[in-house]
C-alpha positions in Angstrom: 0.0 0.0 0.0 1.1 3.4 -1.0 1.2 5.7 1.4 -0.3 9.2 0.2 3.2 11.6 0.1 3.2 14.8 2.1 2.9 18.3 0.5 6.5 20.3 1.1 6.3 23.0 3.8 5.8 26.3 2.2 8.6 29.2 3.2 5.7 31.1 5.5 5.2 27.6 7.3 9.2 27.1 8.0 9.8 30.6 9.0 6.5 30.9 11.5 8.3 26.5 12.8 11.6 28.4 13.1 10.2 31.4 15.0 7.9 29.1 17.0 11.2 26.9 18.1 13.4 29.6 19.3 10.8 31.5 20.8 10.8 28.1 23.0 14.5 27.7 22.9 15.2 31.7 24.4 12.4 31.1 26.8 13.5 27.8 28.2 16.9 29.4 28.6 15.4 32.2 30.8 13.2 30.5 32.1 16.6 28.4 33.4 18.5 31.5 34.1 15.8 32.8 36.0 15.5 30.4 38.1 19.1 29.7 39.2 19.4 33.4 39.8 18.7 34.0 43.1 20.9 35.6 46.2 24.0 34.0 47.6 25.3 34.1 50.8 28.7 36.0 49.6 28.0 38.7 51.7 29.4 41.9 51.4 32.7 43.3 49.7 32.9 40.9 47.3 34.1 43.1 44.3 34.0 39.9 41.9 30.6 38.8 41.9 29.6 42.5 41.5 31.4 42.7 38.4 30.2 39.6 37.0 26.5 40.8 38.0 27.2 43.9 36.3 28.3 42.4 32.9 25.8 39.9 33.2 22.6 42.3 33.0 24.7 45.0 30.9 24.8 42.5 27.8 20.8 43.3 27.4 21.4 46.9 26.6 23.3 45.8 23.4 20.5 45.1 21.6 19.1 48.3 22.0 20.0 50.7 18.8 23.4 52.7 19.4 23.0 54.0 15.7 22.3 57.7 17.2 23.5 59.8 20.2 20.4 60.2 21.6 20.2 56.4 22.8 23.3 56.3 24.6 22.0 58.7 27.9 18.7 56.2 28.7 21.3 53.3 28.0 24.1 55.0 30.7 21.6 55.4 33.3 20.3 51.7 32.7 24.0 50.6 33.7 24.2 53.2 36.4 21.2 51.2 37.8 22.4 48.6 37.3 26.1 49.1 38.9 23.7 50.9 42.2 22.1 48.2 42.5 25.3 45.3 42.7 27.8 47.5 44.3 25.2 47.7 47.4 24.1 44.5 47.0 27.3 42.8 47.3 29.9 45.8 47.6 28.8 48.5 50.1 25.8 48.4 51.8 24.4 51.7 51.8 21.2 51.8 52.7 21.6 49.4 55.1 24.2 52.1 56.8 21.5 55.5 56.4 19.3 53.6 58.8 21.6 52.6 61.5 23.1 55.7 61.6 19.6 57.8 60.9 17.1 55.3 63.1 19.1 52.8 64.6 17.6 50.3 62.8 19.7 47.0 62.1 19.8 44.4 59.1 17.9 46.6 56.8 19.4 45.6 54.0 17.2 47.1 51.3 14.4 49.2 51.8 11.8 45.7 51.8 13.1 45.3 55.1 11.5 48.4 56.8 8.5 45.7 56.8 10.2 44.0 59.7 9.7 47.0 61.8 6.1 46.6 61.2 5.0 42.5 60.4 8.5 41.1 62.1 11.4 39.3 61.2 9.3 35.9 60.7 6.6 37.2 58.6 8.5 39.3 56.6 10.6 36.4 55.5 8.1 34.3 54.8 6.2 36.9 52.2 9.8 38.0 50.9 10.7 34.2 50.1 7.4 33.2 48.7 6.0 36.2 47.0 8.0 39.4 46.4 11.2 37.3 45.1 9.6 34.8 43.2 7.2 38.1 41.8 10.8 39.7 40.8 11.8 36.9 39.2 9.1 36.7 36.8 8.9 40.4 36.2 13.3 40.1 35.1 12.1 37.0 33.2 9.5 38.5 30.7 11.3 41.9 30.6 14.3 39.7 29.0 12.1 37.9 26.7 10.9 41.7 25.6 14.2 43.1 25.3 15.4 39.9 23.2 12.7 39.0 21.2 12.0 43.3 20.5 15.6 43.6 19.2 15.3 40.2 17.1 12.3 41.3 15.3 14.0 44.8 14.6 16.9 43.0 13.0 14.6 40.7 10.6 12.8 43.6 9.4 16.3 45.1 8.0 14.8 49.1 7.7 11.1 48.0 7.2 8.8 49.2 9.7 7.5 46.3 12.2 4.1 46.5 13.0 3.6 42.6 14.0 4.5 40.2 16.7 5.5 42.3 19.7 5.0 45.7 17.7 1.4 44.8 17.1 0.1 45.6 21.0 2.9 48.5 21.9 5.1 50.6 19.7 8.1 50.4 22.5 8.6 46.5 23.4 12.5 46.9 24.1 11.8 50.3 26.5 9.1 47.9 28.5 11.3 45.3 28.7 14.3 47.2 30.0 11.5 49.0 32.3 10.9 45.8 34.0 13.8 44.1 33.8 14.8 47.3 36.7 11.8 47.5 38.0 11.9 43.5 38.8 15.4 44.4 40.2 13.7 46.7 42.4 11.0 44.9 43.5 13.8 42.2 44.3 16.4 44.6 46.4 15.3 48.2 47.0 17.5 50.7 47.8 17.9 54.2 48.1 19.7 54.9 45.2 17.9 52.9 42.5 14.5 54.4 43.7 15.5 57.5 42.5 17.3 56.4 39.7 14.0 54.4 38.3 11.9 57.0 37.6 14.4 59.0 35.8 15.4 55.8 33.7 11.3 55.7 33.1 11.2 59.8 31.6 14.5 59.1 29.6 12.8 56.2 27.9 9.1 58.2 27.2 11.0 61.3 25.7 13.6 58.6 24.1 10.3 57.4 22.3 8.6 60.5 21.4 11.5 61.6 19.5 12.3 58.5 17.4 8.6 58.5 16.7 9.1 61.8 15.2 11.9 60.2 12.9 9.5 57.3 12.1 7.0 59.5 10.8 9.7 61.3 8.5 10.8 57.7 7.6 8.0 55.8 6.9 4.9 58.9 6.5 2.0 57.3 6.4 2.0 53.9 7.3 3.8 55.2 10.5 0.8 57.5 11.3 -1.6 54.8 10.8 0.4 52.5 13.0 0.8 55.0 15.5 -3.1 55.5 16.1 -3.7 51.7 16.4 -1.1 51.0 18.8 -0.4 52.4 21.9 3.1 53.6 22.9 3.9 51.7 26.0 1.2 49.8 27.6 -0.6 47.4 25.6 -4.2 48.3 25.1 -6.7 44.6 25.8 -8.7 46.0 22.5 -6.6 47.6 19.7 -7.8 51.0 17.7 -9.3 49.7 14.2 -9.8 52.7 11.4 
């Protein structure tokens, strides 16, 4: 008996297989990454595993566009964030220091740990260990996947403009994911210094956006235009604008 032979895969049907595997591949990695990352007990001064912290979330701001000047302020005070953040978590404690010299208050090592003060030592672990750090964890996670899978569709488009796959619900799918991928770090290890470094990272990325938009309409006219009034600029809308 002959058995009936199979059609050949068109090139839309291998390219949507090949995005559907490493969409799987990245997310497994991550997802891996994610959750091996988690605090040591280095304690503090240890210079190395600051630097290899450092390098380690600094690689994600390389697939953000360096083409133009204006990029490379929102992407300096990413890594200043980033350094903060390391340095007092495993350099210099900081914060940890205001407090007992301000209050009196001991073993606050980020600003989560004012909840002791109020819940206790007990409680506050149990919520921190169960909730807040597996919540960070998630929030890093999918602000990775953003930031890679953003820059990946960028780079397949080769100058056109990308309106589907991330691009379809918000015009700014990198800028989110480098949003959370702090604010995950935040939620994870506040401090004093990245709490006011967040919101300025945030306004650096809005104005960041509003004037390559202004290049995009120049660029593309149009189709930019229309894009522009059916999909929001940073937070995904649940219904999208039809003309």
């Amino acid at each position: 008996m002959k058995l009936p032979s199979l059609s050949p895969l068109t090139t839309e049907t291998k390219a949507k297989i090949k995005l559907a595997t490493l969409v799987v591949v990245v997310t497994l990695i991550v997802a891996v990454f994610m959750y091996y990352f988690t605090f040591t007990s280095v304690g503090y001064g240890n210079w190395m595993f600051v630097a290899v912290n450092i390098v380690l979330f600094s690689v994600f701001f390389l697939l953000s566009s360096f083409r133009k000047k204006l990029n490379r302020l929102p992407n300096s005070v990413y890594v200043a964030f980033i350094v903060a953040l390391f340095a007092e978590m495993y350099g210099i404690p900081l914060t940890m220091y205001f407090f007992m010299g301000a209050f009196g208050y001991i073993k606050i090592f980020s600003l989560e740990f004012l909840l002791t003060q109020v819940m206790g030592q007990n409680a506050f672990y149990v919520v921190y260990h169960y909730y807040v750090f597996p919540a960070s964890k998630f929030i890093i996670g999918f602000g990775i996947l953003l930031v890679i899978f953003g820059w990946y569709q960028i780079f397949q488009a080769k100058g056109k403009l990308v309106k589907t796959g991330l691009y379809k619900y918000t015009r700014n799918p990198q800028y989110i994911g480098f949003l959370l991928i702090t604010g995950g770090l935040n939620v994870q290890w506040l401090t004093l210094i990245t709490t006011a470094i967040w919101p300025v990272l945030a306004l650096l990325y809005w104005r960041l956006s509003k004037i390559e938009e202004k290049e995009s309409e120049s660029r593309y006219g149009e189709e930019f235009l229309e894009y522009k009034r059916s999909t929001p600029r940073f937070i995904p809308s649940l219904r999208r604008k039809t003309n």
